[in-house]
C-alpha positions in Angstrom: 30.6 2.7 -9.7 31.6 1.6 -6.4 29.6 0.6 -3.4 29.4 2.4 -0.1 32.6 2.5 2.5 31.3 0.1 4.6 34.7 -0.2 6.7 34.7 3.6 7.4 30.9 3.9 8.3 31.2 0.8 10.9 34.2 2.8 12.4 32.4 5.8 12.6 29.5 3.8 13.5 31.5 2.3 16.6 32.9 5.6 17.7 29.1 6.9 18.3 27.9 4.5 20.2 30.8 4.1 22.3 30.3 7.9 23.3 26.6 7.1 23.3 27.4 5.0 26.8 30.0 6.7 27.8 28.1 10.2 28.2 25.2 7.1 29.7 27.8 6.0 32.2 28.7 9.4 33.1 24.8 9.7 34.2 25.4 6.8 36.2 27.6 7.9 38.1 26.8 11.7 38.6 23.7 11.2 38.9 22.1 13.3 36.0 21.0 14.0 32.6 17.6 12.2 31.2 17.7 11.9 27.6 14.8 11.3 25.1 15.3 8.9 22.0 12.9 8.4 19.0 13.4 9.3 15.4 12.1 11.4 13.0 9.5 9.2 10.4 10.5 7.8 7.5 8.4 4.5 7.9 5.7 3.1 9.4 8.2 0.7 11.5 10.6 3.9 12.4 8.1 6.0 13.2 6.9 5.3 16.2 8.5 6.1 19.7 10.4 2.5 20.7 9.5 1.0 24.4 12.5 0.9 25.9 14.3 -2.8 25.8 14.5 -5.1 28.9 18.1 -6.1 29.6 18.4 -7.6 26.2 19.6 -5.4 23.1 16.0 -6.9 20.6 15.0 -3.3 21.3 17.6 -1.1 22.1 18.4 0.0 18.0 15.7 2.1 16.0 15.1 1.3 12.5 16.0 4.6 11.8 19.8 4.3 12.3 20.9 3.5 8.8 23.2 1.9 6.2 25.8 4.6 7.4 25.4 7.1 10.1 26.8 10.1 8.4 25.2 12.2 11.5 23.1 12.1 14.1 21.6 14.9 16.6 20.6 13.9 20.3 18.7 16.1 22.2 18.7 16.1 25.8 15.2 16.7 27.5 14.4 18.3 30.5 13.3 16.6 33.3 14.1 14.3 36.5 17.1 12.4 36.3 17.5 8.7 36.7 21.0 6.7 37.5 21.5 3.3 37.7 21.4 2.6 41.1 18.3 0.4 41.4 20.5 -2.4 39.7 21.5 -5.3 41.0 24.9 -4.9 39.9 27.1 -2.1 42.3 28.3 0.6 39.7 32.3 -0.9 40.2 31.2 -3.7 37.8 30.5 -1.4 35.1 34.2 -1.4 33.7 35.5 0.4 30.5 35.9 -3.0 29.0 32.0 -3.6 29.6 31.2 -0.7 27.6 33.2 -1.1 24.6 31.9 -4.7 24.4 28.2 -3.4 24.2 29.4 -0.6 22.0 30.8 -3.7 19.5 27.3 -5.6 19.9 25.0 -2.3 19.5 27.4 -1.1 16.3 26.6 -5.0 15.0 23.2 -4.8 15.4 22.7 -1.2 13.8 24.2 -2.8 10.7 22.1 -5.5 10.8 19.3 -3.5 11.3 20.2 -0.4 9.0 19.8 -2.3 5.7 15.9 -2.6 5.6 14.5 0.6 6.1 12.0 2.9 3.7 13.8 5.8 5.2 16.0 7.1 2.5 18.1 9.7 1.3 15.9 12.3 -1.5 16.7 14.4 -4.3 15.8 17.7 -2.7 18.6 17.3 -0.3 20.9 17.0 -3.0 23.1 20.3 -3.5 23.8 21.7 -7.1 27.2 20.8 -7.9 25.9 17.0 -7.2 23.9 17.4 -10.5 24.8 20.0 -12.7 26.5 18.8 -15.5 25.9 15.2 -14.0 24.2 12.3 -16.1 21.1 11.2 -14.3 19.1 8.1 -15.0 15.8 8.5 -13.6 13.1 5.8 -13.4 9.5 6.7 -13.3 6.2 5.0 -13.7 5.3 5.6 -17.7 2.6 2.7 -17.7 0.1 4.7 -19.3 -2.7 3.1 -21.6 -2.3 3.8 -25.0 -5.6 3.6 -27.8 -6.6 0.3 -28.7 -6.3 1.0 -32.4 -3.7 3.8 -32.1 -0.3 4.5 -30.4 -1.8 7.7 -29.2 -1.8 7.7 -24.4 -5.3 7.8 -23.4 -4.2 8.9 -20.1 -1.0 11.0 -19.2 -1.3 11.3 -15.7 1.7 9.8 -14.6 3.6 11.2 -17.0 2.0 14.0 -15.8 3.2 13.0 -12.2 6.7 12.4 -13.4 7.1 15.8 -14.4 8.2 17.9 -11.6 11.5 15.7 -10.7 12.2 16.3 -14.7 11.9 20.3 -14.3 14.0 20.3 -11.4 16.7 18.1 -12.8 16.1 20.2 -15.8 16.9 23.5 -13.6 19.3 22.3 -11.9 21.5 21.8 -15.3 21.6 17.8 -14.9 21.3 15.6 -18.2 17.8 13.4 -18.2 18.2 9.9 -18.8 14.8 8.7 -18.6 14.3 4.7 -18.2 10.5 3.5 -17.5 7.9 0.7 -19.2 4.9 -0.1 -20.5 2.4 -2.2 -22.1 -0.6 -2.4 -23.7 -3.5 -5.1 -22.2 -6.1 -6.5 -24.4 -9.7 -7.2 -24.4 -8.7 -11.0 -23.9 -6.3 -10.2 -20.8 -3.4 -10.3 -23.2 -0.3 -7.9 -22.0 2.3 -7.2 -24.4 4.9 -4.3 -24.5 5.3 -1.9 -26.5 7.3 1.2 -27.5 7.8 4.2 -25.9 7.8 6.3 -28.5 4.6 7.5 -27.9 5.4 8.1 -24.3 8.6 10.6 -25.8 5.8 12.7 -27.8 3.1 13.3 -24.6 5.8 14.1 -22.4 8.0 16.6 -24.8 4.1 18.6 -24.7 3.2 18.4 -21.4 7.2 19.7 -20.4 7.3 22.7 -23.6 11.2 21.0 -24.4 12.3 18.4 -26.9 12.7 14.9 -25.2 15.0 13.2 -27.4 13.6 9.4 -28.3 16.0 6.4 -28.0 15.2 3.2 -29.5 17.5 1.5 -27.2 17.6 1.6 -23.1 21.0 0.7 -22.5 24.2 0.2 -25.0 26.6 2.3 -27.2 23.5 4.3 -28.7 22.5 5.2 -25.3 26.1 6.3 -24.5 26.6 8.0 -27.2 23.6 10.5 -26.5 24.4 11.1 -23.7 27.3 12.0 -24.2 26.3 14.6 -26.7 23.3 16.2 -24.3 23.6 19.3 -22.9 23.0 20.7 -19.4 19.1 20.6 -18.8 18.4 18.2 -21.8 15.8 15.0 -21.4 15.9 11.4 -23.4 13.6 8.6 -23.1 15.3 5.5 -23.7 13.3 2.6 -25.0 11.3 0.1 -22.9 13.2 -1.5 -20.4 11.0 -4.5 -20.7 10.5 -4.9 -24.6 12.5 -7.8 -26.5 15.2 -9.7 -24.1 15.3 -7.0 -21.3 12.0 -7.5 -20.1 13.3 -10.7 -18.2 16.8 -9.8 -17.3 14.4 -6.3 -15.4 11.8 -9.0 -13.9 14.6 -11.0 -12.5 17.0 -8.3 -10.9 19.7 -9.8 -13.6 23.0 -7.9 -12.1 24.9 -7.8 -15.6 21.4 -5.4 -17.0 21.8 -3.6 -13.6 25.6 -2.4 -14.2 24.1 -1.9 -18.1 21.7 0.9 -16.4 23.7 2.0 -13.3 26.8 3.1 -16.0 25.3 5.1 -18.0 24.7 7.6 -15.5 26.6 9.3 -12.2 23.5 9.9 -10.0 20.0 7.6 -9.4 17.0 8.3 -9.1 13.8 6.5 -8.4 10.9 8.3 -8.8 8.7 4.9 -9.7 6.1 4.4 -6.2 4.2 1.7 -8.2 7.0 -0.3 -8.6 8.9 0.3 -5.3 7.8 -3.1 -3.9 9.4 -5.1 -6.5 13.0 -6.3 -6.9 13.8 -5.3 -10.4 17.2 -4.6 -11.7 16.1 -1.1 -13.2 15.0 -0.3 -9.4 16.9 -2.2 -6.7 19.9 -3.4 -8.6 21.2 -0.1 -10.3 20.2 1.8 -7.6 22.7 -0.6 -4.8 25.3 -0.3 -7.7 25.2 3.5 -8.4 27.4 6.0 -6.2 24.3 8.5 -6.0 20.8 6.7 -5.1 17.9 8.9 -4.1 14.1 8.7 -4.3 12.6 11.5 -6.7 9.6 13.9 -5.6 6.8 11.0 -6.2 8.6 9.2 -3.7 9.3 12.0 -1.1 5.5 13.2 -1.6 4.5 9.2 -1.1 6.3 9.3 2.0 5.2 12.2 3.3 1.3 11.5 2.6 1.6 7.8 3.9 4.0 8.0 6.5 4.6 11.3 7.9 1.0 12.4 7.7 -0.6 9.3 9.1 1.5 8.4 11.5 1.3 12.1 13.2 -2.0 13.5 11.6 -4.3 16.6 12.4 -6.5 15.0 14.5 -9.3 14.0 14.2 -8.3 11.1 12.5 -11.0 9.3 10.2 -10.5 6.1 7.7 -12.7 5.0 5.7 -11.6 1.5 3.9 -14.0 -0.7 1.3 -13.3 -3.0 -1.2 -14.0 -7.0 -1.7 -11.8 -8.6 0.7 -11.1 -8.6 4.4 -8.1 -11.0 3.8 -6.4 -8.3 1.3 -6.5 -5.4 4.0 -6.9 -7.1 7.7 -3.2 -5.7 8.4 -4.0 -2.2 6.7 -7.2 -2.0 9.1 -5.3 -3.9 12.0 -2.3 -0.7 11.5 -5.1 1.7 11.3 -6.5 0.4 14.7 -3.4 2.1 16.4 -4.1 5.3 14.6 -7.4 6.4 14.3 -10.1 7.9 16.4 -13.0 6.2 14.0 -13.1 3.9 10.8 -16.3 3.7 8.6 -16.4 -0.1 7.2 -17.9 -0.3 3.6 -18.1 -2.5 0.7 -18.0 -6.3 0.7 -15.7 -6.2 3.7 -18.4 -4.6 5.6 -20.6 -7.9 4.9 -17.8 -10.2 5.9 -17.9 -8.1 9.6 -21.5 -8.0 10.1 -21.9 -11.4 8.7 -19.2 -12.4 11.3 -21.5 -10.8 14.2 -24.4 -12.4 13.1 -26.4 -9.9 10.3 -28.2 -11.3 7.7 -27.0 -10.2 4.6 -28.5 -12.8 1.9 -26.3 -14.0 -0.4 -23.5 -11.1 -0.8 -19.7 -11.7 -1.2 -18.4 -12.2 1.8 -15.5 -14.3 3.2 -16.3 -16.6 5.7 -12.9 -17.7 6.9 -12.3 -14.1 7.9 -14.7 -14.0 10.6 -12.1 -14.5 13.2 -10.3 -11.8 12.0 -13.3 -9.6 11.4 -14.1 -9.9 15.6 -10.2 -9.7 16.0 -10.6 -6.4 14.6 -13.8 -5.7 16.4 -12.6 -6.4 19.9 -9.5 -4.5 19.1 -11.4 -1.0 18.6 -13.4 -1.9 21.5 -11.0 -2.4 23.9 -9.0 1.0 22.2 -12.3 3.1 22.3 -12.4 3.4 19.0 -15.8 3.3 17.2 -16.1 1.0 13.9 -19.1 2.1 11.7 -20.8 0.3 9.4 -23.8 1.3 6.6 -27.0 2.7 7.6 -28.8 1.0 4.8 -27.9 -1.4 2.0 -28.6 -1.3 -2.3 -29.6 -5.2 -2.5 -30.2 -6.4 -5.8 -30.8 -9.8 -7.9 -27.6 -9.4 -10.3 -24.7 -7.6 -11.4 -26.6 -6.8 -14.9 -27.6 -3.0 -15.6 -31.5 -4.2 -15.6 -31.2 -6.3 -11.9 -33.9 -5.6 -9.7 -32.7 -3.0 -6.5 -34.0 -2.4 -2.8 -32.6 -0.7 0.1 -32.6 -2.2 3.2 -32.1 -0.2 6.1 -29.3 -1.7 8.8 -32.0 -2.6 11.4 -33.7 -5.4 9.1 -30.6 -7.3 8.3 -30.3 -8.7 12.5 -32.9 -11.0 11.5 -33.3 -13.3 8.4 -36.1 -13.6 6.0 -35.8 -9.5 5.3 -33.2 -10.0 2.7 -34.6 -11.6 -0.3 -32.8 -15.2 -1.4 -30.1 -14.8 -4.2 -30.1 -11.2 -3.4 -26.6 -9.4 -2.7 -25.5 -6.0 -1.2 -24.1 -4.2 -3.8 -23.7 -0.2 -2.6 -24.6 2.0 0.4 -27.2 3.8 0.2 -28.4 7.7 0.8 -28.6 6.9 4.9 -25.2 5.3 5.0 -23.4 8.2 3.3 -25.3 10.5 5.3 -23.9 8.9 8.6 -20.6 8.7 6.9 -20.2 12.1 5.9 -21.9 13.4 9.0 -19.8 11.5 11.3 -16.2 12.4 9.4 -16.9 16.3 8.9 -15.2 17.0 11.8 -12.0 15.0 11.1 -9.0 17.1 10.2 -7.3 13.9 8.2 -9.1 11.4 6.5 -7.7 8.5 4.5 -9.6 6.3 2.5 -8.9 3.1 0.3 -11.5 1.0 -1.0 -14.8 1.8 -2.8 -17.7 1.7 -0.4 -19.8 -0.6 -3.4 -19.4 -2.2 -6.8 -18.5 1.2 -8.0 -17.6 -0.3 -11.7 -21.0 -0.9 -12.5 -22.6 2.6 -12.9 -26.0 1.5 -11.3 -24.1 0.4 -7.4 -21.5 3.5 -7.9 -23.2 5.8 -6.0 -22.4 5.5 -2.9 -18.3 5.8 -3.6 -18.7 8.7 -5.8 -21.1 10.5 -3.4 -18.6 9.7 -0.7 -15.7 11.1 -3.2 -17.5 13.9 -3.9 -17.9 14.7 0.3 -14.1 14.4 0.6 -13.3 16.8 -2.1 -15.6 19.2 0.0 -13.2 18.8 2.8 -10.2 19.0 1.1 -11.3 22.4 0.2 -11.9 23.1 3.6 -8.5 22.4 4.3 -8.4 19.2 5.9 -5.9 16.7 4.7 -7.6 14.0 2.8 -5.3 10.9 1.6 -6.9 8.6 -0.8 -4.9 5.4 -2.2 -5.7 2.4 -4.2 -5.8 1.6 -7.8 -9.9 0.7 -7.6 -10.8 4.2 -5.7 -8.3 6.3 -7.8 -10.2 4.6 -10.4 -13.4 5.8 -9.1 -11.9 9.5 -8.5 -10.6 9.5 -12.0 -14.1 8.7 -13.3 -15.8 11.5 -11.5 -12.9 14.1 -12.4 -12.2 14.8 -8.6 -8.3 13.6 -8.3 -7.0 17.0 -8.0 -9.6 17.9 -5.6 -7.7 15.7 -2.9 -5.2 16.8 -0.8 -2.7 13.5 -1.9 -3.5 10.7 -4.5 -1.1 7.9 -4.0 0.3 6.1 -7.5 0.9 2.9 -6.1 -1.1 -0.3 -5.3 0.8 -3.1 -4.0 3.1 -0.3 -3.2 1.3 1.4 -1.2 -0.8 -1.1 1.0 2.9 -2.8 1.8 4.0 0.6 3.1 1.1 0.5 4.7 1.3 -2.6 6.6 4.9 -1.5 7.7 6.9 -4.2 4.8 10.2 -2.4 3.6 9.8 -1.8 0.3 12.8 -2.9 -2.0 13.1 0.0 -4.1 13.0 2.2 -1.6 15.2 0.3 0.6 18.3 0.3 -2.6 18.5 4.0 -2.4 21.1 5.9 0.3 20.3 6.5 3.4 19.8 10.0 4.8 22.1 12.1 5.2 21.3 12.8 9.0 18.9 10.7 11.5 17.5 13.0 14.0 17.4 10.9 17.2 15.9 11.1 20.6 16.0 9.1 23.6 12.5 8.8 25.0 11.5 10.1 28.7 12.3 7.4 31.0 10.3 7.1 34.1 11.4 3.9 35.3 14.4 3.7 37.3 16.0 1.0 34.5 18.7 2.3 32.1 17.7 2.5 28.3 21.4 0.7 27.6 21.8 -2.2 29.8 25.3 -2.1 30.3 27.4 -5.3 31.6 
């Protein structure tokens, strides 16, 4: 397996841009032609239009421009032209020489630049002859709970999930090498790995075809089968984690790497929950394989979490709960540039009241986030954007299924003594979903993360699932609702109301890193696009968007 032409892609590379400033210098000095620059979205970072740089180059590259520029679009806009005449230096100076040498420094920092991007090449660009007949090794996300006392899966949803990249690699006359993990946790904490055997049986039912079992993940076995698989056939290798290989994954080992990436002539990751890791069965045989392209999990994650929330249907509503202002300031902070509201809940909502001055007795709340919390506060302010709180708050004495309850409404917690001593806010109650729900009907994309109470003990779930229940209502109204993280898929799952949302997301750490811009490694290992649409933004200053010497 060989790595990609990096000599030939910088030559190419160096060949655009010099055009790029010669067509720029040509504007110069006739006088015409404004052109627009941006990119198409692959990432929180990339999507976004980018200001145009000073007389430096720190802004002048988009993220977008990748490992390899195999083709890129401009598209002139219409409008007034500019030139560079408002520039200190007379247009003589601006020699041939000057523009290869910034064609040199913008080709260096594009490959600087074009190695750490989410924005990557997916299997539904693929064409036929690139898979049929071809080995593929495919990684999904098979953690699924088994029975404590049996081997039978309690819960198949992602295997469930995993299911239409199989069919279409199936259709598409590719052979299946399937490569995944999982483990069973026990009452004491205890995680151990175990077979997937079991894994092999639920997924040959839920896909109507055999799925051949074997007991090894990489090695002469493994060869061997697949060398005897036909065209639309499916295997599930072992646990990449059980016995010795569990490690040698966990540590990106490169020798277990070119194990995985040889036993197949195309990649592909189809693993969200694991995207943010550097494991050898994700980032290292994906940089070594010739093929490497994200699977339809991954172009569906992308789609939901980038595409969709960084150019909604607006109105644009979030909604974020959970525990812990210090887990999702930057998710909220992101959000900020976004939205057009926010609805605060959970113990995160007592850590920004608390910060303002309520009295909320004695509930979790993190006092070395206040800062942050009126950060965030004077941020919407000064944005116009409205952060809303509860209406009314479930206090109680305990945790325990038999603690004593009140509601409080919002108005009694400005002053103390209303909030008895040892008592916490636990849910939201009727008032506060009310507002909620009232408030967010009208948005045309909602996101939410984070139960709005302690939603794993039935007594304080109600809030969350009466919320949950709201946003089903709305996706069946046709309004793009985007829910993500592990505790309010949790909650969904509960209440039976994950199909009822528009997009579920399968990852965690996954997805708030994605979320807070980070490049995620997995993602990052695959090939980049095949074509990065690009536009050079409206310029309505009279300075050039290359600064040429």
């Amino acid at each position: 397996m060989s790595a990609h032409p990096k000599g030939h892609a910088r030559t190419a590379l160096l060949i655009f841009v010099l055009a790029v400033c010669s067509i720029l210098f040509s504007f110069s000095t006739h006088g015409v032609g404004r052109v627009q620059r941006g990119v198409k979205p692959a990432s929180l970072a990339a999507h976004r239009l980018f200001a145009r740089a000073p007389a430096g180059l720190e802004r002048s590259v988009p993220h977008s421009l990748l490992r390899g520029i195999h083709r890129v679009a401009f598209k002139p806009s219409q409008g007034t032209p500019f030139s560079f005449s408002s520039r200190s230096r007379v247009q003589s100076e601006i020699t041939t020489k000057s523009i290869v040498e910034r064609a040199e420094e913008i080709a260096n920092a594009i490959e600087i630049q074009d190695l750490e991007s989410n924005n990557r090449r997916m299997l539904s660009t693929l064409s036929d002859e690139a898979l049929e007949g071809k080995v593929v090794l495919l990684r999904a996300d098979l953690n699924v709970p088994l029975a404590e006392d049996s081997e039978e899966v309690v819960d198949d949803q992602r295997i469930k999930d995993s299911i239409p990249t199989i069919q279409y690699l199936m259709k598409k006359g590719a052979k299946v090498l399937i490569i995944g993990h999982i483990e069973r946790v026990s009452k004491t904490g205890e995680v151990k790995e175990v077979s997937m055997a079991p894994v092999a049986a639920k997924m040959s039912e839920l896909l109507n075809e055999v799925v051949t079992f074997v007991s090894d993940c990489t090695g002469d076995r493994v060869k061997t089968v697949s060398q005897s698989m036909g065209e639309g056939s499916v295997a599930l290798l072992e646990n990449i984690r059980l016995g010795d290989s569990g490690k040698r994954d966990l540590e990106n080992d490169p020798e277990f790497a070119r194990e995985l990436a040889g036993l197949a002539d195309v990649y592909v990751l189809d693993d969200f929950s694991d995207s943010h890791l550097k494991l050898a069965s994700t980032v290292g045989a994906a940089e070594i394989s010739t093929l490497s392209v994200g699977g339809y999990v991954i172009e569906k994650e992308m789609e939901y979490l980038v595409k969709k929330i960084e150019k909604p249907r607006r109105p644009f509503a979030a909604i974020v709960g959970g525990a812990r202002l210090s887990e999702k300031y930057e998710l909220i902070n992101r959000l900020l540039d976004k939205v057009d509201g926010i609805f605060i809940g959970g113990a995160i909502a007592n850590t920004f009241l608390m910060a303002l001055g309520y009295k909320l007795g004695d509930s979790l709340n993190e006092p070395e986030q206040y800062k942050n919390a009126r950060r965030l506060e004077l941020k919407a302010r000064n944005r116009g954007i409205k952060i809303m709180y509860p209406e009314d708050f479930v206090f109680a004495d305990g945790y325990e299924k038999g603690s004593l309850t009140t509601c409080i409404p919002f108005t009694s917690v400005e002053e103390p003594g209303h909030v008895p001593s040892g008592w916490m806010n636990l849910d939201a109650g009727e008032s506060s979903m009310l507002y909620c729900i009232s408030t967010i009907k009208s948005a045309e994309t909602v996101f939410w993360n984070g139960p709005v109470g302690a939603e794993e003990v039935e007594k304080f779930a109600y809030g969350t699932h009466a919320l949950a229940a709201s946003l089903a209502g709305l996706a069946d109204c046709n309004k793009t609702v985007i829910v993500a993280g592990r505790d309010t898929v949790a909650a969904l799952d509960k209440i039976n109301l994950r199909q009822d949302m528009t997009h579920v997301s399968t990852g965690a750490a996954s997805f708030l890193d994605l979320m807070e811009g980070k490049i995620l490694p997995g993602l990052n290992a695959l090939d980049p696009p095949l074509e990065v649409e690009v536009e050079i933004p409206d310029v309505n200053e009279e300075k050039p968007i290359f600064d040429i010497d």
